[in-house]
N, CA, C and O atoms as a Tinker XYZ file with bonds, in Angstrom:
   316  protein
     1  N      0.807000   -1.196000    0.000000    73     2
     2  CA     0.000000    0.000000    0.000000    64     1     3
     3  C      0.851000    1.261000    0.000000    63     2     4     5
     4  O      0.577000    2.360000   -0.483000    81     3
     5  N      1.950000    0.863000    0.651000    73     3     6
     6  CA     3.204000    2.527000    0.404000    64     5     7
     7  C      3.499000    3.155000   -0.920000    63     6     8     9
     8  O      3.760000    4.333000   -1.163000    81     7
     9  N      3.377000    1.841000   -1.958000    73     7    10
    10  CA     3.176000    2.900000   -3.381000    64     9    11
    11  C      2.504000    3.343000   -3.436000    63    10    12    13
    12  O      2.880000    4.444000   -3.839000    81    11
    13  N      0.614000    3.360000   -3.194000    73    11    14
    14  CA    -0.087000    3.713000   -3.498000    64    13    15
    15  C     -0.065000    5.529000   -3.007000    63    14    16    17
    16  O     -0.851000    6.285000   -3.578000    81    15
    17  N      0.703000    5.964000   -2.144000    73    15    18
    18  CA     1.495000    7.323000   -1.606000    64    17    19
    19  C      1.956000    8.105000   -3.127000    63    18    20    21
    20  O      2.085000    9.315000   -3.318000    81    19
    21  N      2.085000    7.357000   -3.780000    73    19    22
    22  CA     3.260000    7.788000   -4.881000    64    21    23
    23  C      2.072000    8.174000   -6.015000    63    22    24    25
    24  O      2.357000    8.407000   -7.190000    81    23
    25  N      0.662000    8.208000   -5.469000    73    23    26
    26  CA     0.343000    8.468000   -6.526000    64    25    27
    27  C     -1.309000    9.650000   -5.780000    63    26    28    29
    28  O     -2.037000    9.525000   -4.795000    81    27
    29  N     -1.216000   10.835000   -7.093000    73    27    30
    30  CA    -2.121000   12.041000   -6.027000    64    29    31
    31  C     -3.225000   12.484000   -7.213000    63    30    32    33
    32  O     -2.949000   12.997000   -8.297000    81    31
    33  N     -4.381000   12.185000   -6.762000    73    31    34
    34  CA    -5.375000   13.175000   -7.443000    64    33    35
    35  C     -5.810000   14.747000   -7.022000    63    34    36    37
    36  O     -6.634000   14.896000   -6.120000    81    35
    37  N     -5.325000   15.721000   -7.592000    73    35    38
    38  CA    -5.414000   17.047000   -7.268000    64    37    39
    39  C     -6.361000   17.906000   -8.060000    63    38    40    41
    40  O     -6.016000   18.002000   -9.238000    81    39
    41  N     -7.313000   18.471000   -7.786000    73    39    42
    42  CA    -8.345000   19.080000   -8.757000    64    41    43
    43  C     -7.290000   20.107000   -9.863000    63    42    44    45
    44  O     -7.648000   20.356000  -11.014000    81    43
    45  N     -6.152000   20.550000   -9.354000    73    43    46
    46  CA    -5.257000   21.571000   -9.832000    64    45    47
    47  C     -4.218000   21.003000  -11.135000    63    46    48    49
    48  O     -3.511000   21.588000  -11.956000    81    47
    49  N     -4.543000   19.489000  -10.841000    73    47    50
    50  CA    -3.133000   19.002000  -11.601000    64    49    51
    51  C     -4.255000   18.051000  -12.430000    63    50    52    53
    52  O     -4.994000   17.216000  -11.907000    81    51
    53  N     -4.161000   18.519000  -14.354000    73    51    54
    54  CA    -4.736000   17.471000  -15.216000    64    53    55
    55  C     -5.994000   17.478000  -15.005000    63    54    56    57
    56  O     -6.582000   16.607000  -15.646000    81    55
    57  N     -6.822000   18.304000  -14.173000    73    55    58
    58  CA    -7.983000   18.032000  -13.625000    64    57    59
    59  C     -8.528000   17.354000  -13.181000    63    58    60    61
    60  O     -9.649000   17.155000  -13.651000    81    59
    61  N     -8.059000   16.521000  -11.921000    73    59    62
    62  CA    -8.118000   15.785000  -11.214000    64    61    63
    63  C     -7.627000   14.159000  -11.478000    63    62    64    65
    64  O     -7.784000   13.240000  -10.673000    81    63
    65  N     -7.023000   14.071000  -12.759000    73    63    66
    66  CA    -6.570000   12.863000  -13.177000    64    65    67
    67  C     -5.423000   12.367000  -11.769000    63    66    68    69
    68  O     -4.781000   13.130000  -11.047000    81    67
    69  N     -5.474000   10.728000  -11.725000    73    67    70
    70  CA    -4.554000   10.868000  -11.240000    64    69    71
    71  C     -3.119000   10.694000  -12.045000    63    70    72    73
    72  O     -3.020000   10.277000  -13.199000    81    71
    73  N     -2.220000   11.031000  -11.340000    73    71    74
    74  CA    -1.020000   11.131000  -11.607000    64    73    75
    75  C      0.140000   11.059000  -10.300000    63    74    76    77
    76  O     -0.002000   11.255000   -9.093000    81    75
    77  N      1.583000   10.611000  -11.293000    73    75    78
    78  CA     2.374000   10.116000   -9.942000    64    77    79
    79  C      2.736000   11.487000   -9.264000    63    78    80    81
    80  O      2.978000   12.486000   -9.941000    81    79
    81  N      2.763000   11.479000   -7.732000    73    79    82
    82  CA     3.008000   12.730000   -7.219000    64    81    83
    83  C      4.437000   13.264000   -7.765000    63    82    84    85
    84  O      5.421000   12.649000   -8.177000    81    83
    85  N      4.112000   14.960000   -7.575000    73    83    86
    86  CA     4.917000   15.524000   -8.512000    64    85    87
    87  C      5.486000   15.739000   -9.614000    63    86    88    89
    88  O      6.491000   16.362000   -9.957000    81    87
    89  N      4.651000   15.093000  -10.167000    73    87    90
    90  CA     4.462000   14.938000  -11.923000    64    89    91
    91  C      3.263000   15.501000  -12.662000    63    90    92    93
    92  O      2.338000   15.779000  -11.899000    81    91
    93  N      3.066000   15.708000  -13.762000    73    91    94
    94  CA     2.100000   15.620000  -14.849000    64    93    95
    95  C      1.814000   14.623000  -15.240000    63    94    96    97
    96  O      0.781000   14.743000  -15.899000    81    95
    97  N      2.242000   13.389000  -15.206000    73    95    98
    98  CA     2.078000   12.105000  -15.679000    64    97    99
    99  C      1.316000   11.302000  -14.842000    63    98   100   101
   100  O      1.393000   10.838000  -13.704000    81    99
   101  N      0.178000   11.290000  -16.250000    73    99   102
   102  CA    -1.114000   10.606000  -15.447000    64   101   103
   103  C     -0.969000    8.879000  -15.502000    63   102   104   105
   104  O     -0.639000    8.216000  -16.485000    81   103
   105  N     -1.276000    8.442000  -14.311000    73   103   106
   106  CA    -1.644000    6.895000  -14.412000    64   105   107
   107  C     -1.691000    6.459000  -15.485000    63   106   108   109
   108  O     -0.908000    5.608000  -15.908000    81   107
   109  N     -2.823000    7.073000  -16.263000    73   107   110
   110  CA    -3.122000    6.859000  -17.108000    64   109   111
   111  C     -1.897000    6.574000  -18.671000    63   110   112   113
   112  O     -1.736000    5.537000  -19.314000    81   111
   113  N     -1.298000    7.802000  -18.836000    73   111   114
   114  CA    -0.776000    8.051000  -19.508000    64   113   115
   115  C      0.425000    6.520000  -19.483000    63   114   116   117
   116  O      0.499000    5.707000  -20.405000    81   115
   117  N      1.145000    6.475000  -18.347000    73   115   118
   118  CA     2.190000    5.129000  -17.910000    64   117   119
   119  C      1.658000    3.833000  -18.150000    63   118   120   121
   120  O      2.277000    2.823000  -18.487000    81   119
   121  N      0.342000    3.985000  -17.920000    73   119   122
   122  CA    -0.477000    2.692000  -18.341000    64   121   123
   123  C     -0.305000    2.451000  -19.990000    63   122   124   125
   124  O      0.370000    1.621000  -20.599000    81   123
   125  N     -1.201000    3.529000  -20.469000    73   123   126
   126  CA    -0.447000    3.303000  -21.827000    64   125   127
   127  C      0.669000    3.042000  -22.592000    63   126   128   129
   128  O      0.679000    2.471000  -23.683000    81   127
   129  N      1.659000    3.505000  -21.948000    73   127   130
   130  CA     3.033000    3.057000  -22.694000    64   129   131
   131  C      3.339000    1.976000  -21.904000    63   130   132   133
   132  O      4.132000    2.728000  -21.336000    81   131
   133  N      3.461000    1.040000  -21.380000    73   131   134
   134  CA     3.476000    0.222000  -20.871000    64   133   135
   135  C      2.219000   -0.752000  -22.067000    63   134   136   137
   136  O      2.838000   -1.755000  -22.424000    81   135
   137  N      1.325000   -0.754000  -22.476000    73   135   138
   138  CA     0.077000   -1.244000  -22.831000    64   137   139
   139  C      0.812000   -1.328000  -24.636000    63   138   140   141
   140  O      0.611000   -1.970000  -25.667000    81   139
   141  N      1.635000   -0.347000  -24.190000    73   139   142
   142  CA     1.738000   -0.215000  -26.389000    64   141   143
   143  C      3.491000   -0.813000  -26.433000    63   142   144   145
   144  O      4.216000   -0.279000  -27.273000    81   143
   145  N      3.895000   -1.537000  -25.826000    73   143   146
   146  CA     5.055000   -2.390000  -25.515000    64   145   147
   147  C      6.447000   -1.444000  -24.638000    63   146   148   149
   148  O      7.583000   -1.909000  -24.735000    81   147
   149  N      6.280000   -0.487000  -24.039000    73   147   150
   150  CA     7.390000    0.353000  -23.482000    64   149   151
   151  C      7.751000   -0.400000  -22.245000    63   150   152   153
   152  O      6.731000   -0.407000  -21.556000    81   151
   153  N      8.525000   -0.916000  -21.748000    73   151   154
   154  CA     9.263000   -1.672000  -20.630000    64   153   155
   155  C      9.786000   -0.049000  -19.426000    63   154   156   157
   156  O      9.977000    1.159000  -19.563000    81   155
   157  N      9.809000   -1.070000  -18.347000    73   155   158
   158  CA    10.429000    0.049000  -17.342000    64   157   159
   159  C     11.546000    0.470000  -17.628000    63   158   160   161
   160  O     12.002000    1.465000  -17.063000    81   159
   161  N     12.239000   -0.220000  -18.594000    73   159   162
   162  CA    13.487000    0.954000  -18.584000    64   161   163
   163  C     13.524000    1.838000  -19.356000    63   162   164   165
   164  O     14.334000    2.766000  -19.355000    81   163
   165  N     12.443000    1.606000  -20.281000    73   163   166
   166  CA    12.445000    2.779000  -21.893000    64   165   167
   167  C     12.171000    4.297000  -20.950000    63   166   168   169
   168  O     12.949000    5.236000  -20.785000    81   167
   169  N     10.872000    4.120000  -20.474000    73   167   170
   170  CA    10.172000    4.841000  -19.112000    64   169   171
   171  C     11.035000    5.623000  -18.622000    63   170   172   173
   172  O     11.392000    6.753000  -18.955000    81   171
   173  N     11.380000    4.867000  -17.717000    73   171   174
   174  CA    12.712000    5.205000  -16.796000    64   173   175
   175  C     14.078000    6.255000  -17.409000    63   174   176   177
   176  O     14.768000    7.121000  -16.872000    81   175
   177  N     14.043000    5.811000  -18.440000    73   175   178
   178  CA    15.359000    6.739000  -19.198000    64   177   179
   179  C     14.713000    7.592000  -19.670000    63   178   180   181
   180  O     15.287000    8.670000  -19.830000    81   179
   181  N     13.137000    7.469000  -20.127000    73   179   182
   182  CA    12.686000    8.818000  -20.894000    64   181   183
   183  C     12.101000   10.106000  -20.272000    63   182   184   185
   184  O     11.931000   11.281000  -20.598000    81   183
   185  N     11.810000    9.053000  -18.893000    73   183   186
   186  CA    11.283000   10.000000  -17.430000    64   185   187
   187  C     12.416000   10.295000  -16.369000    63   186   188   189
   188  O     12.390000    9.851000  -15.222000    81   187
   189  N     13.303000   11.009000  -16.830000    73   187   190
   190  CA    14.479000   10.667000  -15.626000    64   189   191
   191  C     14.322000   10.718000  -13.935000    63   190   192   193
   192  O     15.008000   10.197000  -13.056000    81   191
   193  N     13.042000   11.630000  -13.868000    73   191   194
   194  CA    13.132000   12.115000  -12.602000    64   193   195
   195  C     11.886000   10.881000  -12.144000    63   194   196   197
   196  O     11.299000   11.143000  -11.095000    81   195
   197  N     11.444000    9.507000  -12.904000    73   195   198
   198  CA    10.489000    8.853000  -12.450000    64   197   199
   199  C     11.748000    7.655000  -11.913000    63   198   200   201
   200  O     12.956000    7.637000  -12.147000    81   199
   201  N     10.801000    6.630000  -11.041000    73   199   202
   202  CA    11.541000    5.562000  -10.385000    64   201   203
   203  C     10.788000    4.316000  -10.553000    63   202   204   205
   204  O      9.571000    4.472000  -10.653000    81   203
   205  N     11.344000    2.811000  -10.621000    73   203   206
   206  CA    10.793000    2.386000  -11.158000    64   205   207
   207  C      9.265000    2.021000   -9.857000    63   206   208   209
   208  O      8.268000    1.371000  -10.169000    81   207
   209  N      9.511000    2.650000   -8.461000    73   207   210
   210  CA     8.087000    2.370000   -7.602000    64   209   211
   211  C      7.039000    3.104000   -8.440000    63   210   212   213
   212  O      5.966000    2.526000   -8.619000    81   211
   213  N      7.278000    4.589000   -9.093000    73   211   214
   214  CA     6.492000    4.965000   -8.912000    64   213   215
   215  C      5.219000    4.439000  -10.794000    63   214   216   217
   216  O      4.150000    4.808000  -11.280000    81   215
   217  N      6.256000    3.503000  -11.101000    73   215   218
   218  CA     5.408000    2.510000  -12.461000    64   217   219
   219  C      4.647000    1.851000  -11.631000    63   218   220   221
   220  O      3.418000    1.885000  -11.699000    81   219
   221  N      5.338000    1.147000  -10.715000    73   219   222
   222  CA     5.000000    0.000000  -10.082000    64   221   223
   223  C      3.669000    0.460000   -9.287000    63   222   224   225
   224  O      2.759000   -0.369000   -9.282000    81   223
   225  N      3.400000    1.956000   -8.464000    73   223   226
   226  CA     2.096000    2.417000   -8.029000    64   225   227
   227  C      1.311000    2.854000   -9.330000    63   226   228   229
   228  O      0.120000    2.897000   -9.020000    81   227
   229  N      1.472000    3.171000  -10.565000    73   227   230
   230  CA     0.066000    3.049000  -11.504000    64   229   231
   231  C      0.030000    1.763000  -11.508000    63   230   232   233
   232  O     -1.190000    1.645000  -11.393000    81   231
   233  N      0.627000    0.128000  -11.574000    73   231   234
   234  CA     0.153000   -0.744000  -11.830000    64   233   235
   235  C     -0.695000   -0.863000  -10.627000    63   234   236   237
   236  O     -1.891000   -0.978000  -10.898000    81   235
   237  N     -0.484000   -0.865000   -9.729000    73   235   238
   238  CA    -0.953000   -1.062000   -8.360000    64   237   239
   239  C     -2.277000   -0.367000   -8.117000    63   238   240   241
   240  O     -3.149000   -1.030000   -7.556000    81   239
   241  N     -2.617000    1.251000   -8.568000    73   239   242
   242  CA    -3.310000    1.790000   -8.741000    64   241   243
   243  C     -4.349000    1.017000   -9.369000    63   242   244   245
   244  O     -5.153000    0.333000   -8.735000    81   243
   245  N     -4.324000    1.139000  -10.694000    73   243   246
   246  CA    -5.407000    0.147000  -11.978000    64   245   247
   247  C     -5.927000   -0.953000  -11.564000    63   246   248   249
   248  O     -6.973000   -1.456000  -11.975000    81   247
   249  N     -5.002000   -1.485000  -10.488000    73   247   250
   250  CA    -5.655000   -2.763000  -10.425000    64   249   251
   251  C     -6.615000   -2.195000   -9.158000    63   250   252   253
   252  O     -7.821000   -2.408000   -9.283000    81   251
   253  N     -6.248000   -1.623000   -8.179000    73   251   254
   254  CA    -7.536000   -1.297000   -7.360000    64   253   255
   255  C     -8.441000   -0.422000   -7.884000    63   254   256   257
   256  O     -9.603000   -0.328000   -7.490000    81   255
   257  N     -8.180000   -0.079000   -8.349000    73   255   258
   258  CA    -9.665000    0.687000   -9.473000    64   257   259
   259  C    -10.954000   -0.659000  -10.059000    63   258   260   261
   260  O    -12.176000   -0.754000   -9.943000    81   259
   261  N     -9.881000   -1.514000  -10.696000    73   259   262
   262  CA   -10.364000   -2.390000  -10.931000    64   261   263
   263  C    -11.526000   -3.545000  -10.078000    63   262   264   265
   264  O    -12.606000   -4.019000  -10.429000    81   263
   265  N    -10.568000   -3.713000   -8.638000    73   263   266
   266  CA   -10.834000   -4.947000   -7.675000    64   265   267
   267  C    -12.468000   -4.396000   -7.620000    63   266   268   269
   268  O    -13.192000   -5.391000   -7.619000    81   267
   269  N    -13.179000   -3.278000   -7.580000    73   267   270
   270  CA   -14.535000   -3.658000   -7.336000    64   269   271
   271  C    -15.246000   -3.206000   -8.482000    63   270   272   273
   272  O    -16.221000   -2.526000   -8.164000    81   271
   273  N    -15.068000   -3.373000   -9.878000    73   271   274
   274  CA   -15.853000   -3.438000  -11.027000    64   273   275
   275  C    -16.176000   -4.594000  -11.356000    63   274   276   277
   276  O    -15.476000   -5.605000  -11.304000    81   275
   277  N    -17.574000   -4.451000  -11.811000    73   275   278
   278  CA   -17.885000   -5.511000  -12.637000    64   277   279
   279  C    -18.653000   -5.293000  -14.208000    63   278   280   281
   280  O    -19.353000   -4.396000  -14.679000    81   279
   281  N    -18.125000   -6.617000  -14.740000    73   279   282
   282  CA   -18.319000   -5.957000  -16.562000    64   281   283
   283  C    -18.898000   -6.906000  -16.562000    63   282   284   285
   284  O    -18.536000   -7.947000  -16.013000    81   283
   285  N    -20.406000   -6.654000  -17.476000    73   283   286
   286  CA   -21.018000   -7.950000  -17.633000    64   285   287
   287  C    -21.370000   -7.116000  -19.616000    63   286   288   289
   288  O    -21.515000   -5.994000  -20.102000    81   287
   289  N    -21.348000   -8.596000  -20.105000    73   287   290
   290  CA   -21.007000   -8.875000  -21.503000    64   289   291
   291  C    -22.658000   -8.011000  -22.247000    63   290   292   293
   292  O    -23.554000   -7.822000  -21.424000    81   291
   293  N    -22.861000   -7.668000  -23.375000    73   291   294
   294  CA   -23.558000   -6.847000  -23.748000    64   293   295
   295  C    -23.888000   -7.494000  -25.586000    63   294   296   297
   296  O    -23.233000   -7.410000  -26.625000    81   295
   297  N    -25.015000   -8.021000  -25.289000    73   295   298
   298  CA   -25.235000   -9.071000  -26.487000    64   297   299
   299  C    -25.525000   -7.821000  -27.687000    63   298   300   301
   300  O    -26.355000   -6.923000  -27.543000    81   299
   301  N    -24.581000   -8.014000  -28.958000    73   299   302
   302  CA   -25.489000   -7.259000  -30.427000    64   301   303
   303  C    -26.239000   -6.763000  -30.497000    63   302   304   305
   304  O    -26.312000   -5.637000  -30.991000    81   303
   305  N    -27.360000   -7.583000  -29.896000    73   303   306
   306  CA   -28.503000   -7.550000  -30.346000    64   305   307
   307  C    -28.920000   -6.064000  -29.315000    63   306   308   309
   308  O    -29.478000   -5.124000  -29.882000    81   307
   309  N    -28.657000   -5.987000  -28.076000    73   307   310
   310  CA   -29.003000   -5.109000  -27.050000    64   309   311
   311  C    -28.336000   -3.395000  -27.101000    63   310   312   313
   312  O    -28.605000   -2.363000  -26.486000    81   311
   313  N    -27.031000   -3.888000  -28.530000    73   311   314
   314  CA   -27.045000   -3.068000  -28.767000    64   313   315
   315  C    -27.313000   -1.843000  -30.273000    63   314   316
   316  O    -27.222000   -0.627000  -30.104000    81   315
């Protein structure tokens, strides 16, 4: 849960997106490059001032976003 520190929703910053503290870089955004094949070190060298905890709290993040959704399947036809 100590990564989860590493990461701040601020109405001031992105408009409330979250993002890793003291950054502009939204969860979101790390999720994606990570999602479109970028490894922690591409990251890491392209973000100098990021570490690899604070990847490791958007993964950590997403997934508790996740732990209480539920997706239920949506037939053709319904839509």
């Amino acid at each position: 849960m100590e990564l989860l520190n590493r990461i701040e929703i601020n109405q001031q910053v992105l408009k409330g997106k979250a993002v890793i503290k003291g950054t502009r870089l939204s969860v979101q955004y790390v999720l994606g490059l990570l999602a479109n094949g970028a490894d922690f070190d591409e990251i890491l060298n392209e973000y100098t001032n990021l570490h690899k905890e604070d990847i490791l709290a958007c993964l950590m993040f997403a997934s508790k976003m996740l732990n209480d959704q539920l997706f239920f399947t949506i037939s053709q036809d319904a839509a």
